[in-house]
C-alpha positions as CSV (number, residue, x, y, z in Angstrom):
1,X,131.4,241.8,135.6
2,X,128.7,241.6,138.0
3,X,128.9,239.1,140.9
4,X,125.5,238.6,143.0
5,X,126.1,238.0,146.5
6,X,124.1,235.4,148.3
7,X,121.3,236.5,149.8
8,X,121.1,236.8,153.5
9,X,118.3,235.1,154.8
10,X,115.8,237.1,156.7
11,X,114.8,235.2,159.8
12,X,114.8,231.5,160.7
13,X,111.2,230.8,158.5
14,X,113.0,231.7,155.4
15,X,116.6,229.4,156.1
16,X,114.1,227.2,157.1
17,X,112.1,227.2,153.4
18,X,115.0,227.1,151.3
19,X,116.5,224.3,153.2
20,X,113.4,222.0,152.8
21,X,113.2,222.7,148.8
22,X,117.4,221.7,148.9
23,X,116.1,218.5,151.5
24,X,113.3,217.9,149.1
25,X,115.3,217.8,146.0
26,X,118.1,215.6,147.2
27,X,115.1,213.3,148.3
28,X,113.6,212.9,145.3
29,X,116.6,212.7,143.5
30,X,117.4,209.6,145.6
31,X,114.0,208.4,145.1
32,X,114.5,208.6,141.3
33,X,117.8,206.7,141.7
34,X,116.2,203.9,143.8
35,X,113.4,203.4,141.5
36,X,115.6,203.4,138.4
37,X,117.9,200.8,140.4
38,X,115.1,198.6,141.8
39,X,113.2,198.5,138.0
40,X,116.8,197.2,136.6
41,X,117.3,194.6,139.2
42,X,114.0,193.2,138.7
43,X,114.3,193.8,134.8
44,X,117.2,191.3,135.7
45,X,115.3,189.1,137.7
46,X,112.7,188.3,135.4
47,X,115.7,187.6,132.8
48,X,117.6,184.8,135.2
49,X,113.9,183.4,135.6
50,X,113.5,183.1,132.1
51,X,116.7,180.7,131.6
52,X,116.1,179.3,135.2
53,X,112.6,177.7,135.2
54,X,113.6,176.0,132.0
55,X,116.7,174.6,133.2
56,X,114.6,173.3,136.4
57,X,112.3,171.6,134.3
58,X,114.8,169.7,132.3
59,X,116.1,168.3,135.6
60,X,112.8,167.5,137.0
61,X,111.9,165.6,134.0
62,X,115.7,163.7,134.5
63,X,114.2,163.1,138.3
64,X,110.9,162.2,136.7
65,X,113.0,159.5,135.1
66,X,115.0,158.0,137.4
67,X,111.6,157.3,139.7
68,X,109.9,156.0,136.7
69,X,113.1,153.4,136.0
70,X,113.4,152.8,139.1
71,X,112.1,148.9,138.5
72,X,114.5,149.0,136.2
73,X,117.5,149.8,137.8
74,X,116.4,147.7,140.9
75,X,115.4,144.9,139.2
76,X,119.0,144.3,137.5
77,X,120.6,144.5,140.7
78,X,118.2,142.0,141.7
79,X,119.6,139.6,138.8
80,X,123.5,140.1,139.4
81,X,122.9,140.0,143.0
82,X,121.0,136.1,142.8
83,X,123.5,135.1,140.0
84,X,126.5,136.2,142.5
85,X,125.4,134.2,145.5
86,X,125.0,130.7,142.9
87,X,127.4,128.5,144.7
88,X,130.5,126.9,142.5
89,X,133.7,129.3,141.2
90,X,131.9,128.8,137.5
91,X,130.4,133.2,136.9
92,X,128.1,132.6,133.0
93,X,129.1,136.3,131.3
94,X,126.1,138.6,132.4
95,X,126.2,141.7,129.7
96,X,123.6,144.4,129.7
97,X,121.1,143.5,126.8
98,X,120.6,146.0,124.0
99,X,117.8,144.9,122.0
100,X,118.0,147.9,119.8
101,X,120.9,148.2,116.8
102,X,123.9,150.3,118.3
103,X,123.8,153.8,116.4
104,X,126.8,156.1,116.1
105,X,127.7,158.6,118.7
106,X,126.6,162.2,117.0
107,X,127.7,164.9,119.1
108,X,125.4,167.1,120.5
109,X,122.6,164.4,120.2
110,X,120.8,163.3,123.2
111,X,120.2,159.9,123.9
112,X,123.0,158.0,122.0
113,X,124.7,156.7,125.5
114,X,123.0,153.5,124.9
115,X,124.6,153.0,121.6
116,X,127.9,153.4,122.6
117,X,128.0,151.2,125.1
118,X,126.6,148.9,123.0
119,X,129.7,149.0,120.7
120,X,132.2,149.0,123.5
121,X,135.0,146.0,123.5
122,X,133.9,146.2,127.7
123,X,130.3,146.3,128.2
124,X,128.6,148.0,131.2
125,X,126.9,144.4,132.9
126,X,124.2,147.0,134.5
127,X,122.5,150.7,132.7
128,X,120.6,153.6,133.8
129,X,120.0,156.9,132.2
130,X,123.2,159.5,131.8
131,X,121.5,163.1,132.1
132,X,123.9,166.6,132.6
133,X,121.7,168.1,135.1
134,X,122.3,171.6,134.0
135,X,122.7,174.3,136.6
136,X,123.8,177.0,134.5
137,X,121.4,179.8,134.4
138,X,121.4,179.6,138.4
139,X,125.0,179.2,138.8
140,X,125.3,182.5,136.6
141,X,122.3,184.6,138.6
142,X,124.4,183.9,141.9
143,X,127.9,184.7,140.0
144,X,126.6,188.0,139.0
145,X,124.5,189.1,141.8
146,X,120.8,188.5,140.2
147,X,119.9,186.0,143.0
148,X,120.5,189.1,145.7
149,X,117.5,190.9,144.2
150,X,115.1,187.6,144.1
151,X,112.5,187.7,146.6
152,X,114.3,185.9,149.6
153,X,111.6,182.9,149.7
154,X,112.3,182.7,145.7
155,X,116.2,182.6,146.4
156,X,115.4,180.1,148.8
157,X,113.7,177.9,146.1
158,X,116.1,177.9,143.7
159,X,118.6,177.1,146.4
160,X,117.5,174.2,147.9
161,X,116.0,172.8,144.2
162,X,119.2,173.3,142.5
163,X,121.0,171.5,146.0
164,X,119.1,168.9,144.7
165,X,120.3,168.5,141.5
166,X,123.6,168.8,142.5
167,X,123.3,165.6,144.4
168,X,121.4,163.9,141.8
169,X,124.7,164.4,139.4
170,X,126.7,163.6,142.3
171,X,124.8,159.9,142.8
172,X,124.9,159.2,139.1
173,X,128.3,160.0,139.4
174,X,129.4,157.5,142.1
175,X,126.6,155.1,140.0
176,X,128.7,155.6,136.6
177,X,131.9,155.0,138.3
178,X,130.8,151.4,140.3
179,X,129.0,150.5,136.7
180,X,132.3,150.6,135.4
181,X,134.3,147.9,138.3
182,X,131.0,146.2,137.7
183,X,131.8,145.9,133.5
184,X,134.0,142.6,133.8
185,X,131.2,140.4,134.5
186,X,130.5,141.0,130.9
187,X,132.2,138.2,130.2
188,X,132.5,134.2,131.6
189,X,135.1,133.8,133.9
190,X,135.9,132.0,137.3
191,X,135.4,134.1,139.8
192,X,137.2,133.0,143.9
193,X,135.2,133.8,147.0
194,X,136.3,136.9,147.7
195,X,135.7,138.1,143.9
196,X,132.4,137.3,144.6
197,X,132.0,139.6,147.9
198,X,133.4,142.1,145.8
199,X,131.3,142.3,143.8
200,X,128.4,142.1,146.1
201,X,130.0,145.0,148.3
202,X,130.1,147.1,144.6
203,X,126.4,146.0,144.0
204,X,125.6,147.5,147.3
205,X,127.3,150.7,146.3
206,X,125.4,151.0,143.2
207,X,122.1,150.1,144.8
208,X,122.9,152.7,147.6
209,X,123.6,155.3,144.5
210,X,120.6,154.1,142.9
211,X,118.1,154.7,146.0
212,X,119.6,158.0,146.9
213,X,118.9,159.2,143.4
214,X,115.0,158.0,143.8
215,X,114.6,159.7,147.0
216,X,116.5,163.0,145.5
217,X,114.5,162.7,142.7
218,X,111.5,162.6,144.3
219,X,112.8,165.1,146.8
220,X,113.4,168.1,144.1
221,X,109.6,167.2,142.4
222,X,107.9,167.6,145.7
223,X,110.3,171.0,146.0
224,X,109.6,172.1,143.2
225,X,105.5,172.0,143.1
226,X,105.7,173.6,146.8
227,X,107.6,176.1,144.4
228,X,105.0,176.1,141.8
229,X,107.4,175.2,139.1
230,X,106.3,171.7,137.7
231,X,107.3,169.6,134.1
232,X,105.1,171.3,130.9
233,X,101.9,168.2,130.0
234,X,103.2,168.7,126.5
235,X,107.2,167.8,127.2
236,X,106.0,165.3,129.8
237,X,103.7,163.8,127.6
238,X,106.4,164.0,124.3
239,X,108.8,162.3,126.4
240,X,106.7,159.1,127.8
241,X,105.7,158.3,124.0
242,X,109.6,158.4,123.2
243,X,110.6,155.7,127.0
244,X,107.8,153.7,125.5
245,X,109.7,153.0,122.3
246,X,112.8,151.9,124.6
247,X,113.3,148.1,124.5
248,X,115.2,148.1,127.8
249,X,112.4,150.0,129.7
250,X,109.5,147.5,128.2
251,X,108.1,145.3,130.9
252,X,109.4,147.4,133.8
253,X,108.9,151.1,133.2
254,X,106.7,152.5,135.8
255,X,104.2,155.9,135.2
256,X,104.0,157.7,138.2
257,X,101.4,160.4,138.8
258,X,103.6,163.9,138.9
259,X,102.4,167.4,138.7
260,X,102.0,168.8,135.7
261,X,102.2,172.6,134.1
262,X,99.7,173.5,131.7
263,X,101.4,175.7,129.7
């Protein structure tokens, strides 16, 4: 069997050639790597975005919401508030009208809060809209790394938007739970001077919860635009013809101008 021997190099020019084509070639091997990688990660990008945007839009529209019940909201706390501070121990049951027939609770349908409620042995005395603010498509791109490849402004974006929502679920949150102490008024009952302070310290807590979730709401919007990611005209449009048909919202619902996507 024949073995060739390495070469000896003939002068410094020649180690000097052959180690610039082995230089070269790990180089562009490397480069090849790198472009492969980079092409993935923003293959992966795009993909988060797609689930992302969509998500943010649902919430914004949620946001849109709370700002546009706002008059609502306010304006029951309002009521309890002036029926509270009615001197005499005498409190006249206060429920939360629902106009419309109670429906049955269908899982996995939106909107059916109201009827439920409606059909409960202990009333909520004071309403607002229940949304999930869903955060999943970002909370997966920063679980699995995606959010690292965004550009750092985009990251940055999605950050403080999503920070957002996260306070907008924790407001409705404390706002559900202070409902709930709130429920007894429901009904007629004689209420001491200290019930009655009570209850004014948990209409403060609900009005607090109520404001911070106007100025978060109005917050993530203005975030978002700066962002360029606004509500779709069609869902916003779709969405004001189906509040319209809402009994409750009827004489106090409240269009605000909001920026719009086109698409």
């Amino acid at each position: 069997m024949d073995i060739h021997k390495p070469k000896r190099w003939h002068g410094l020019r020649e180690f000097l050639k052959e180690y610039l084509i082995i230089v070269v070639g790990v180089l562009t091997a490397l480069a090849a790597e790198q472009a492969v990688e980079w092409l993935h990660h923003r293959h992966q990008v795009e993909d988060a975005e797609t689930r992302i945007i969509p998500e943010a839009r649902e919430n914004l529209m949620n946001a849109y919401e709370r700002i546009m019940g706002t008059y609502c909201t306010q304006g029951r706390v309002r009521e309890l508030r002036d029926a509270l501070l009615q001197p005499g121990p005498a409190w006249k049951a206060a429920p939360y009208t629902h106009t419309q027939a109670p429906q049955p609770i269908v899982i996995g349908k939106a909107n059916t809060i109201a009827g439920a409620f409606a059909l409960s042995p202990m009333p909520l005395v004071a309403q607002g809209p229940i949304r999930t603010w869903p955060d999943t498509a970002w909370a997966t791109a920063i679980s699995d790394g995606v959010s690292m490849y965004m550009k750092p402004e985009r990251a940055r974006d999605y950050t403080q938007l999503f920070g957002y929502f996260q306070r907008l679920r924790d407001y409705q949150t404390a706002e559900r739970q202070t409902m709930a102490e709130l429920s007894t008024l429901a009904f007629d009952r004689t209420l001491s001077a200290s019930e009655r302070n009570r209850y004014l310290d948990l209409l403060s807590r609900l009005n607090y919860a109520e404001i911070s979730m106007d100025n978060a709401s109005a917050a993530a919007i203005a975030r978002a635009d700066a962002a360029g990611i606004r509500i779709r005209k069609v869902d916003f449009d779709k969405q004001i013809a189906l509040w319209r048909d809402i009994p409750q919202l009827k004489g106090c619902l409240q269009i605000q101008p909001v920026p719009l996507a086109g698409d």
